[in-house]
Residue frames as a rotation matrix with the C-alpha (Angstrom) as fourth column:
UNK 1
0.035 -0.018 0.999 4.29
-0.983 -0.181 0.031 -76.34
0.181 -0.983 -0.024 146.24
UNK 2
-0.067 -0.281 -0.957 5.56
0.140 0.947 -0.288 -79.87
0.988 -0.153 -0.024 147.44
UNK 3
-0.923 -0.045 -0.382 5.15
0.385 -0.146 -0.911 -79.16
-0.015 -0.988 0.152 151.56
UNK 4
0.115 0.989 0.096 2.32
0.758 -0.150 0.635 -78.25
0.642 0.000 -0.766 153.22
UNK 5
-0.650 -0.629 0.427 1.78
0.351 -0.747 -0.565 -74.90
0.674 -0.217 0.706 154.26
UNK 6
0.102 0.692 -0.714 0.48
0.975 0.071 0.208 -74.01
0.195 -0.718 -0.668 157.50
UNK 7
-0.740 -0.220 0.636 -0.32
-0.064 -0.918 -0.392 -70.12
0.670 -0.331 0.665 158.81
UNK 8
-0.257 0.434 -0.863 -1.87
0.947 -0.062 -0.314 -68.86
-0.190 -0.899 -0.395 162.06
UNK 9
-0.382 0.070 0.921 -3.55
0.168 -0.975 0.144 -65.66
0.909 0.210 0.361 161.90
UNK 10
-0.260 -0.074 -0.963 -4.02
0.945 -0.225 -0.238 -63.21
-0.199 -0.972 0.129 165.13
UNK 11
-0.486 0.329 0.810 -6.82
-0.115 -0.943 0.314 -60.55
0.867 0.060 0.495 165.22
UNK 12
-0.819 0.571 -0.059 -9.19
-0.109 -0.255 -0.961 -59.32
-0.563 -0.781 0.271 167.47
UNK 13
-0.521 0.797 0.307 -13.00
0.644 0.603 -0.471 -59.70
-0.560 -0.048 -0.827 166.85
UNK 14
0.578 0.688 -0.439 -14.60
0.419 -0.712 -0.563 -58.06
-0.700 0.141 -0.700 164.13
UNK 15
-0.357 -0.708 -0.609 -10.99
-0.586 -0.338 0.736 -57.30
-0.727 0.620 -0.295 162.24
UNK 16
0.553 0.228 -0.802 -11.92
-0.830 0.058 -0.555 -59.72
-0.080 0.972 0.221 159.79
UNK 17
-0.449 -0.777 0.442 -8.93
-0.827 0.549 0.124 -62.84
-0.339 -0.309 -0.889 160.65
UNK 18
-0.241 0.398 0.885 -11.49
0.320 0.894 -0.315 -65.81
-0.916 0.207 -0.342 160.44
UNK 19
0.940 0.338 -0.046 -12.99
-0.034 -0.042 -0.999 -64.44
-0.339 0.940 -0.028 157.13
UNK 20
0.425 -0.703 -0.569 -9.30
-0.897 -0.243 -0.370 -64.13
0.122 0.668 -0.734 155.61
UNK 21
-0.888 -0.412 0.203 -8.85
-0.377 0.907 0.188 -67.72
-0.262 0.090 -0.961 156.53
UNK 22
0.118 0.540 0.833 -11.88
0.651 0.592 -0.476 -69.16
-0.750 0.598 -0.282 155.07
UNK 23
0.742 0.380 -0.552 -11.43
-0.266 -0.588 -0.764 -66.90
-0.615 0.714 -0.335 152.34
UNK 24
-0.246 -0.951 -0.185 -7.76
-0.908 0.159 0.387 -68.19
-0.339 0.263 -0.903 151.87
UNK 25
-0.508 0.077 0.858 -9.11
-0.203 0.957 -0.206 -71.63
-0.837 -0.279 -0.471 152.29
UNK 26
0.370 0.918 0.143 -11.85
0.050 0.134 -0.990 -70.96
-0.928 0.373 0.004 149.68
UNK 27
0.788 0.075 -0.611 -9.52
-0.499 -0.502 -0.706 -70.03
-0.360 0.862 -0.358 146.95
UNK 28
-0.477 -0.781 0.402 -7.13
-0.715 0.611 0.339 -72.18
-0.511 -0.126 -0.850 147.66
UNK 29
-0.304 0.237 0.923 -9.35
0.077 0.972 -0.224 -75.02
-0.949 0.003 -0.314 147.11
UNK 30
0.797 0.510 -0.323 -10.67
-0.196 -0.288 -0.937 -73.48
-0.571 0.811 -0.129 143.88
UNK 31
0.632 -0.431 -0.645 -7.60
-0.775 -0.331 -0.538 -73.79
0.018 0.840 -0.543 142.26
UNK 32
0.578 0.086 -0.811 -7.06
-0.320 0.939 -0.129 -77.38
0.750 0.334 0.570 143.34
UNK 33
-0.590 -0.804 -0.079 -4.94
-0.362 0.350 -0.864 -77.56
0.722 -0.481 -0.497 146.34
UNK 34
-0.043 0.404 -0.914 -6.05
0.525 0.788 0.323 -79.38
0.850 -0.465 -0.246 149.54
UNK 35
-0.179 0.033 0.983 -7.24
-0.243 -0.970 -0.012 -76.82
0.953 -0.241 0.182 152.19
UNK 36
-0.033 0.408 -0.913 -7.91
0.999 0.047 -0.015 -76.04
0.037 -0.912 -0.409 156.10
UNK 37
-0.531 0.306 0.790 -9.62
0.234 -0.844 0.484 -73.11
0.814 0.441 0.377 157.27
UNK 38
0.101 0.603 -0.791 -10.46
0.690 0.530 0.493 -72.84
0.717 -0.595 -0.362 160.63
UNK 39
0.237 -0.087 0.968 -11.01
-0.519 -0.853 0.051 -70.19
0.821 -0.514 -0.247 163.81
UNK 40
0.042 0.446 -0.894 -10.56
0.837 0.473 0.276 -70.60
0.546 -0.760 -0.353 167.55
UNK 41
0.214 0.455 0.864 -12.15
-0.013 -0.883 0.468 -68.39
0.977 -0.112 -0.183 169.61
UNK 42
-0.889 -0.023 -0.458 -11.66
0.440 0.231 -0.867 -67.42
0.126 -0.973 -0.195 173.70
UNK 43
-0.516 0.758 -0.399 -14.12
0.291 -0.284 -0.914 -64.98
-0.806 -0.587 -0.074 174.80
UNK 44
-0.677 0.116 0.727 -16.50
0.709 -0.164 0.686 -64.22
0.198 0.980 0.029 171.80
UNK 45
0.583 0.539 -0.608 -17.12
0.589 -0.796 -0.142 -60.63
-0.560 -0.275 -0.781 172.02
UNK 46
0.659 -0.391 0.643 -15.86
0.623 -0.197 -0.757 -58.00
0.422 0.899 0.114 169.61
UNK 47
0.645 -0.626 0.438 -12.39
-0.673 -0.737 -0.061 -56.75
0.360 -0.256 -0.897 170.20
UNK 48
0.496 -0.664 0.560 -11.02
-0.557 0.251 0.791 -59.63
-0.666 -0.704 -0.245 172.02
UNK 49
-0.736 -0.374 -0.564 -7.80
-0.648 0.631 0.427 -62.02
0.196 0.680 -0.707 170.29
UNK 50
0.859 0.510 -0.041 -8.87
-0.458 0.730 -0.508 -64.34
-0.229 0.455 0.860 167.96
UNK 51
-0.403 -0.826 0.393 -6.75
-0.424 0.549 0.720 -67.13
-0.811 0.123 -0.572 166.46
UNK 52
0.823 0.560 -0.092 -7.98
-0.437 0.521 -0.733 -68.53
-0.363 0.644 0.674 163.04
UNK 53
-0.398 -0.853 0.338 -5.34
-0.392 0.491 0.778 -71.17
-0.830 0.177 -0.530 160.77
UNK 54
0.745 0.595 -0.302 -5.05
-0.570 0.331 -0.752 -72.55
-0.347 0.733 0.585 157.57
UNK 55
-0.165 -0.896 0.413 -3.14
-0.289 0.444 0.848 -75.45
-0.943 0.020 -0.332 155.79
UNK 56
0.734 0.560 -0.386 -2.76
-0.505 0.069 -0.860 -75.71
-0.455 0.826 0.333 152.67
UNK 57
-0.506 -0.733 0.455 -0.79
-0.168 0.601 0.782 -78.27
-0.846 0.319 -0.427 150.43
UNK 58
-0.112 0.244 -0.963 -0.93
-0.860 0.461 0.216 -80.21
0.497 0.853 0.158 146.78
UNK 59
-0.492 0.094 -0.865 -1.52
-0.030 0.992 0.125 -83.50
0.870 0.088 -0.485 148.71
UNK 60
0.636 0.737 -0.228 -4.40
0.214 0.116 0.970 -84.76
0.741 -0.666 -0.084 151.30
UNK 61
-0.555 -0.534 0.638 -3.88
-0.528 -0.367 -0.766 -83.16
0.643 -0.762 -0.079 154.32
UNK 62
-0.090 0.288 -0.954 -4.36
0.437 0.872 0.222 -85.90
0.895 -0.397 -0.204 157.28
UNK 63
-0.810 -0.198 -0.552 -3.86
0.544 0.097 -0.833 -83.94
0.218 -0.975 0.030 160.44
UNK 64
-0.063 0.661 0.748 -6.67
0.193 -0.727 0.659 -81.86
0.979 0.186 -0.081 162.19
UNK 65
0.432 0.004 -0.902 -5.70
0.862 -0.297 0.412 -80.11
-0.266 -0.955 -0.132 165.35
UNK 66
0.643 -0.434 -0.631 -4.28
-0.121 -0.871 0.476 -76.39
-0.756 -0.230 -0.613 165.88
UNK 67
0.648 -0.759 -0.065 -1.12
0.461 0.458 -0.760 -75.45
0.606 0.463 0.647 164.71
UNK 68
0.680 -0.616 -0.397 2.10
0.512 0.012 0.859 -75.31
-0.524 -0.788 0.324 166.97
UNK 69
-0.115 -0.990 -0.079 4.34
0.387 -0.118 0.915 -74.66
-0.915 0.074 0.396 164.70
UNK 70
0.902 0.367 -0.227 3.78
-0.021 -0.488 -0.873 -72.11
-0.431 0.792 -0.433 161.59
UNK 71
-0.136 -0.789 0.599 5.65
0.984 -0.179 -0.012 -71.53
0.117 0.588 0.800 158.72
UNK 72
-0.664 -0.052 0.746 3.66
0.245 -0.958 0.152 -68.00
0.706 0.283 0.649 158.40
UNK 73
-0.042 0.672 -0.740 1.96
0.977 -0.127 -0.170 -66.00
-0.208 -0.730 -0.651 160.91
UNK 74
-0.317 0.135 0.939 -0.34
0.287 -0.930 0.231 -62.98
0.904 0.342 0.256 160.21
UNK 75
-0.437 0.283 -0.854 -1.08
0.888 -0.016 -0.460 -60.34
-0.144 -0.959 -0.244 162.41
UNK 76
-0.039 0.717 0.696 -4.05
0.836 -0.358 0.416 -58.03
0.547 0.598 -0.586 161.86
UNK 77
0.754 0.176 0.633 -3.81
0.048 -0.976 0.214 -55.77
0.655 -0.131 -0.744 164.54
UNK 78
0.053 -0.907 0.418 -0.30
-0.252 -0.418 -0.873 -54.49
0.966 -0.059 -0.251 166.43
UNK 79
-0.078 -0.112 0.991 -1.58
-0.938 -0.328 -0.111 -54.47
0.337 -0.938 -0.080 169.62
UNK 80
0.979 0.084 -0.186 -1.82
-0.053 0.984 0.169 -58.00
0.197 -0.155 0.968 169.62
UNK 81
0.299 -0.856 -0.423 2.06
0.275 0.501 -0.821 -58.12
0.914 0.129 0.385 169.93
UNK 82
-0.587 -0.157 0.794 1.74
-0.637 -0.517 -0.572 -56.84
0.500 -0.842 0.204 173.41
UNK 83
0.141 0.885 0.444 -0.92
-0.990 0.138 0.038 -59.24
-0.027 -0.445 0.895 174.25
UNK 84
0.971 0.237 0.041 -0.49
-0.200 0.892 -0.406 -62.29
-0.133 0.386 0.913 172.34
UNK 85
-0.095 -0.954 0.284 2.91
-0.044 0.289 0.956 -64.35
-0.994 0.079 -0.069 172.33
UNK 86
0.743 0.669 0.019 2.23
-0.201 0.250 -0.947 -64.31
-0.638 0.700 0.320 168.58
UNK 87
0.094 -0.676 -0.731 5.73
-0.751 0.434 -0.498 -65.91
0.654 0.595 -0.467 167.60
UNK 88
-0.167 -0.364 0.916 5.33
-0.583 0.786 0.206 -69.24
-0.795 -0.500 -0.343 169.29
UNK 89
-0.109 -0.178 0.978 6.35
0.313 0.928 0.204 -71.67
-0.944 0.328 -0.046 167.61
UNK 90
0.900 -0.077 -0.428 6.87
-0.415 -0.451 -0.791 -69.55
-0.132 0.889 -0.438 164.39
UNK 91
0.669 -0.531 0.520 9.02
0.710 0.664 -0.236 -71.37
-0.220 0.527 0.821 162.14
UNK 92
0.132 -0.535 -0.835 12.47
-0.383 -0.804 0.455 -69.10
-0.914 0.259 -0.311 161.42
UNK 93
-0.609 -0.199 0.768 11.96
0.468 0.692 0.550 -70.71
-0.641 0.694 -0.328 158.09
UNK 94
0.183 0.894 0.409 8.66
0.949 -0.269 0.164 -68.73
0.257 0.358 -0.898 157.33
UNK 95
-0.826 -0.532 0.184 8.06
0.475 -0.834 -0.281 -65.31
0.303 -0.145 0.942 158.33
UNK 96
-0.528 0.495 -0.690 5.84
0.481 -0.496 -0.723 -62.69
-0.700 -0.713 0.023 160.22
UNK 97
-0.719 0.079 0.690 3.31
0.485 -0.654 0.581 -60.23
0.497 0.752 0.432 158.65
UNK 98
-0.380 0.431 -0.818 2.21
0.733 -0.399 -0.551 -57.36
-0.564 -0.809 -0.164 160.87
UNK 99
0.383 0.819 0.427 -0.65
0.626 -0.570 0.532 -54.87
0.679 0.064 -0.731 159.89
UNK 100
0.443 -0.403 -0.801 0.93
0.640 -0.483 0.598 -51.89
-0.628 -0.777 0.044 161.20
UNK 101
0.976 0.080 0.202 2.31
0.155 -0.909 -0.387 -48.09
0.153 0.409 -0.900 160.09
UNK 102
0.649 -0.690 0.321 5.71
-0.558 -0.145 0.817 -49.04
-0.518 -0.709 -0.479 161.67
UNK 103
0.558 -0.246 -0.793 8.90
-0.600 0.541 -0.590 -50.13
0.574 0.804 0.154 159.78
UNK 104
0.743 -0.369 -0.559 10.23
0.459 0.888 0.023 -53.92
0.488 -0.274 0.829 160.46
UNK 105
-0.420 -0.903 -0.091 13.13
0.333 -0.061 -0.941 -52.25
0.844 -0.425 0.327 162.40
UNK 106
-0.717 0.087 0.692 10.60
-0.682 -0.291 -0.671 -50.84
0.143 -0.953 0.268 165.12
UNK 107
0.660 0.744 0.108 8.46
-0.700 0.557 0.447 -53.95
0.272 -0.371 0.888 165.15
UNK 108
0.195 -0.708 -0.679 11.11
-0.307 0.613 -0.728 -56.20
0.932 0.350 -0.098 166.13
UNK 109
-0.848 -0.403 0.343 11.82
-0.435 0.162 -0.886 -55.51
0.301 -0.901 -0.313 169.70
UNK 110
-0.179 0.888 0.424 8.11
-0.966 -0.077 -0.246 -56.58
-0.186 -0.454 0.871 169.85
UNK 111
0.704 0.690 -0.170 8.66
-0.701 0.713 -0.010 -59.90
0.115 0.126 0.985 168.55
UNK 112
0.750 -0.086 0.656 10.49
-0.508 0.560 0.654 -62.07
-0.423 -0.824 0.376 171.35
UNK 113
-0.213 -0.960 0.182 13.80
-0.654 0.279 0.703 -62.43
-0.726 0.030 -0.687 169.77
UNK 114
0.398 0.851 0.342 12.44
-0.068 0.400 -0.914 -63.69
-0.915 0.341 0.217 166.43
UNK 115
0.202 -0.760 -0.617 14.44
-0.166 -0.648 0.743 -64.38
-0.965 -0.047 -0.257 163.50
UNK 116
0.168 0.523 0.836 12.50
0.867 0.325 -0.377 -65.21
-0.469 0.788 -0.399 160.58
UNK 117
-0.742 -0.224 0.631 11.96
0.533 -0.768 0.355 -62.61
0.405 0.600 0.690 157.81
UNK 118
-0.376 0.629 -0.681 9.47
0.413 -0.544 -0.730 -59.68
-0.829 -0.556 -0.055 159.11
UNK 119
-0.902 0.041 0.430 7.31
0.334 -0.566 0.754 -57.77
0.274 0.823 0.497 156.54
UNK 120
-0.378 0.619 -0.689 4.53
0.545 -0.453 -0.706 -54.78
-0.748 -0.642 -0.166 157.07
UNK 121
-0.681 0.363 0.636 1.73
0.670 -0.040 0.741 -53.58
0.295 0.931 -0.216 155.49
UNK 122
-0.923 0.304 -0.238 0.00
0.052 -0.513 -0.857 -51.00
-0.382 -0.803 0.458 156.05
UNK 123
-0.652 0.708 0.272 -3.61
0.734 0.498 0.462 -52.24
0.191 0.500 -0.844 155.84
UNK 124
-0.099 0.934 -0.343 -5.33
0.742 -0.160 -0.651 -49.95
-0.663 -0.319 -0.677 157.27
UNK 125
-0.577 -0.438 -0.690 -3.78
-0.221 -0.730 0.647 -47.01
-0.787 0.525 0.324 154.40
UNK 126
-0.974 -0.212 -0.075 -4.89
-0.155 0.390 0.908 -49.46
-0.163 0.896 -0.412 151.93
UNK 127
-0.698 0.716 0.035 -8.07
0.703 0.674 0.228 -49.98
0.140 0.184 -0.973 152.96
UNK 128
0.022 0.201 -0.979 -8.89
0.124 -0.973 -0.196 -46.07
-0.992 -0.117 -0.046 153.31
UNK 129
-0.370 -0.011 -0.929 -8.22
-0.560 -0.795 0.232 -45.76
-0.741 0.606 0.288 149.75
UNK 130
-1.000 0.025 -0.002 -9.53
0.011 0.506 0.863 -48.31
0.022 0.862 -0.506 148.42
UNK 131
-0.639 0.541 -0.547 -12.73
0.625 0.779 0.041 -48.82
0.449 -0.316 -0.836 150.46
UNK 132
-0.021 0.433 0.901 -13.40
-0.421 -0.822 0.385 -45.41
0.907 -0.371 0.200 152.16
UNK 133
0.829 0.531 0.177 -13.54
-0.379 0.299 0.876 -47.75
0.412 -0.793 0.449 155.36
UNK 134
-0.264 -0.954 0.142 -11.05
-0.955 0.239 -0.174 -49.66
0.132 -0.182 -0.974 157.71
UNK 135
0.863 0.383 -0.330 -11.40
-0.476 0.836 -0.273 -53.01
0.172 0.392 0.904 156.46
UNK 136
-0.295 -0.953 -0.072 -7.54
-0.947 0.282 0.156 -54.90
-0.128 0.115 -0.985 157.22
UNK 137
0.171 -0.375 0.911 -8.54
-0.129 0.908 0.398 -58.38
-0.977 -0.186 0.107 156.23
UNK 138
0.943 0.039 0.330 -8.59
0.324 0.107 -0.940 -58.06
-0.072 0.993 0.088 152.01
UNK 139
0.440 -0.893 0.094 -5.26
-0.726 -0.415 -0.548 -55.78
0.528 0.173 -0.831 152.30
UNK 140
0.143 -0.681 0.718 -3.88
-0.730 0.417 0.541 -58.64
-0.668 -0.602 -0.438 155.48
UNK 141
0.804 0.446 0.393 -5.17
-0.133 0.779 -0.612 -61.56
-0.580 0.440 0.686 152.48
UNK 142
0.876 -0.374 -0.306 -2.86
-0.425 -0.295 -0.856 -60.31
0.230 0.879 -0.417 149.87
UNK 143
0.198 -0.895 0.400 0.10
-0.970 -0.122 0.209 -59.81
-0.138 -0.429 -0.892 151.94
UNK 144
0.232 -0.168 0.958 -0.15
-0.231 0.947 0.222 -64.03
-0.945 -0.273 0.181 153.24
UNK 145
0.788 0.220 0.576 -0.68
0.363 0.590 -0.721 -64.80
-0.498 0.777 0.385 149.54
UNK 146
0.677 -0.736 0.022 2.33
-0.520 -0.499 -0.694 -62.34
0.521 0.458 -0.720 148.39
UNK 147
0.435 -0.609 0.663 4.45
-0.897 -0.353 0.265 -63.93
0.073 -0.710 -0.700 151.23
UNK 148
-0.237 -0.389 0.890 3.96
-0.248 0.910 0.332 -67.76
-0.939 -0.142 -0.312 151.04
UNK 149
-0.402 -0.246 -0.882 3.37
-0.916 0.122 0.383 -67.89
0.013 0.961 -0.275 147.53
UNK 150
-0.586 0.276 0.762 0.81
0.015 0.944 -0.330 -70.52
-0.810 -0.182 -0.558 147.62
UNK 151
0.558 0.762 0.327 -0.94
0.594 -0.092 -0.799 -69.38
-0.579 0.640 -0.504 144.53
UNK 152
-0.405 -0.292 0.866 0.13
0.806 -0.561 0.187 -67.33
0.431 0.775 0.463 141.50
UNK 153
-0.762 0.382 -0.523 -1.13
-0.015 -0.818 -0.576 -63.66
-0.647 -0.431 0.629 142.35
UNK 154
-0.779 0.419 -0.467 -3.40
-0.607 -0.316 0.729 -64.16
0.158 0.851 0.500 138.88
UNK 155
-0.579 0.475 -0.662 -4.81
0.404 0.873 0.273 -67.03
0.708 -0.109 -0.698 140.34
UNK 156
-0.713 -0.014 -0.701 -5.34
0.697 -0.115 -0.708 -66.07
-0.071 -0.993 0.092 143.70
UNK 157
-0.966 0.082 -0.243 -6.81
-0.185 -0.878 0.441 -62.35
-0.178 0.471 0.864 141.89
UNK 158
-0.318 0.720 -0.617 -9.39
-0.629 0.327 0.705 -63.81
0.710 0.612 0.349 139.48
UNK 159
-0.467 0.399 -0.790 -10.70
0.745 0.658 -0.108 -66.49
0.476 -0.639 -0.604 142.75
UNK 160
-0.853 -0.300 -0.427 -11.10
0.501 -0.702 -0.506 -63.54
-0.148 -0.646 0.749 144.25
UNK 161
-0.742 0.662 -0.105 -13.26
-0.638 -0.648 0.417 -61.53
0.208 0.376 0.903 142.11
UNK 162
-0.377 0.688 -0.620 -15.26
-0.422 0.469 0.776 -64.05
0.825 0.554 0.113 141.36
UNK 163
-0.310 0.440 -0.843 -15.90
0.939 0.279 -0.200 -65.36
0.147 -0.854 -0.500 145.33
UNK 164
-0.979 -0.101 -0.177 -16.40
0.152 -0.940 -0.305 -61.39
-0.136 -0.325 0.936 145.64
UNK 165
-0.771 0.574 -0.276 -18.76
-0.385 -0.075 0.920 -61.40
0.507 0.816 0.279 143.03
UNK 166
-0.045 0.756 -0.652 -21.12
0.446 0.600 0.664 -64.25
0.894 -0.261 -0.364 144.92
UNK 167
-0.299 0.040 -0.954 -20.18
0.951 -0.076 -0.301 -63.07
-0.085 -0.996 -0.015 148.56
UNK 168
-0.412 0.465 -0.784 -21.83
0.069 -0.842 -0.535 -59.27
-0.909 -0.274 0.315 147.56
UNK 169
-0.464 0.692 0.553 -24.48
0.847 0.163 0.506 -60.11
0.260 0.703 -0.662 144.86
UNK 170
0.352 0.812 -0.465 -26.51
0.935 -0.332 0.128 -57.63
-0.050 -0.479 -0.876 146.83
UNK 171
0.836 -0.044 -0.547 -23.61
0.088 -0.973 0.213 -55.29
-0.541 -0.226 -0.810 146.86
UNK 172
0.300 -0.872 0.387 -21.25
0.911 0.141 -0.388 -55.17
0.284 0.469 0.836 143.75
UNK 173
0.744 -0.536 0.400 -20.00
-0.251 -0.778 -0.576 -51.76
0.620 0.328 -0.713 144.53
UNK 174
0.724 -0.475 0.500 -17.76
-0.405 0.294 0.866 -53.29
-0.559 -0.829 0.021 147.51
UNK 175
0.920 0.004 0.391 -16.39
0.201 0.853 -0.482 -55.29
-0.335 0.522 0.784 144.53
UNK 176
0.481 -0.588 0.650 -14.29
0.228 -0.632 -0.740 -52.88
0.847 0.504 -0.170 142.79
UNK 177
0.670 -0.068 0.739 -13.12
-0.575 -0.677 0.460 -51.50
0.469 -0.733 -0.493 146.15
UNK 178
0.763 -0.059 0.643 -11.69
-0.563 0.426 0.708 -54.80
-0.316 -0.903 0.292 147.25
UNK 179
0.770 -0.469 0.432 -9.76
0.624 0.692 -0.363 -55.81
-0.129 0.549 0.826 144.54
UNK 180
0.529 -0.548 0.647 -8.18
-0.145 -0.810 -0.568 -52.67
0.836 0.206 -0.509 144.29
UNK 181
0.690 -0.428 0.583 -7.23
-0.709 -0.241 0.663 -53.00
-0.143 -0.871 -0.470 148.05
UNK 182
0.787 -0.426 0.446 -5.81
0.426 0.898 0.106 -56.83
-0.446 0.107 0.889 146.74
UNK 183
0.646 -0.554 0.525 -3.92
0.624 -0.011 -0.781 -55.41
0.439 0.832 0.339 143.77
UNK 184
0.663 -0.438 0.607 -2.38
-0.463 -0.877 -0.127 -51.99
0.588 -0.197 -0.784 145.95
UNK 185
0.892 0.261 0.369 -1.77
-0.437 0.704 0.559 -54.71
-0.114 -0.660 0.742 148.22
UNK 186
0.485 -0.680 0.549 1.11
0.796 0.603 0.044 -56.91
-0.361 0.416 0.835 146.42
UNK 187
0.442 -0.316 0.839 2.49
0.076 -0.919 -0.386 -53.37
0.894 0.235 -0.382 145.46
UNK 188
0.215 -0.501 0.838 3.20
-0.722 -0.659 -0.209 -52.08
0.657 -0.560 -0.504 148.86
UNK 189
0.950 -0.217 -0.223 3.77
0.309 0.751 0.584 -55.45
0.040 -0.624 0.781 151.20
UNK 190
0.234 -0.946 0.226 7.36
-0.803 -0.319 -0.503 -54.47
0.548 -0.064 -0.834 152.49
């Protein structure tokens, strides 16, 4: 990676969005690259849009405001694309990823004459069978990391476990459950 990569992620409270950027952020930096990791919030109550962002790169990153202009922009839950303008300033260089049961030919008309690459995942599938629960930020994680290729998937994998490992000491069964949701994950990203 020579460029810094910037993404914008768009959930609602409680989906999980900020944790899948500081979680991006966290493994990123493990594996030596130069990281941001950051929410903003409007009303903070569960359910309403969130906005979280990360930048990552192989050289100090100097700037520290928003981003305007993604390369990649995730979206954790659908109905955000009714709500949220959630292709401004997407880069038609980069591309979309929408959390959603719907194929890229009916999520289009929903994103405002966009003409980047589109790809869908259904997280919430994944996280039923892996998890027993509806979890969409471990299955939304993958996807970013399958899409911009800012990490190796082995890399990215093994950070994983091992931040798993510390972030449920109390609860390793969750462990197994999430990696599985990673690995089904980079399988079914379309």
């Amino acid at each position: 990676m020579s460029q810094t990569v910037e993404i914008r992620w768009h959930g609602r409270g409680g989906q999980g969005a900020k944790t899948a950027a500081l979680l991006l952020a966290d493994v990123a930096f493990k594996t030596g690259m130069y990281v941001q990791g950051f929410p903003e919030y409007g009303p903070e109550r569960m359910g309403a849009p969130i906005t979280a962002y990360n930048r990552i790169s192989d050289t100090p990153i100097r700037v520290h405001s928003n981003i305007y202009t993604p390369q990649y922009v995730a979206v954790v839950d659908e109905t955000l694309l009714e709500a949220v303008d959630v292709t401004a300033g997407l880069r038609t260089d980069g591309a979309i990823v929408v959390n959603t049961t719907k194929s890229k030919s009916d999520i289009l008309p929903h994103l405002r004459g966009y003409n980047g690459k589109v790809y869908t995942i259904d997280a919430k599938k994944i996280s039923m069978a892996t998890l027993g629960k509806y979890y969409p930020n471990s299955p939304m994680l993958a996807a970013m990391v399958a899409i911009t290729k800012v990490m190796e998937p082995e890399s990215f994998l093994r950070e994983m476990e091992l931040s798993f490992q510390h972030k449920f000491a109390k609860k390793p069964e969750v462990i197994h459950g999430n990696m599985e949701a990673l690995k089904m994950t980079f399988k079914e990203v379309q």
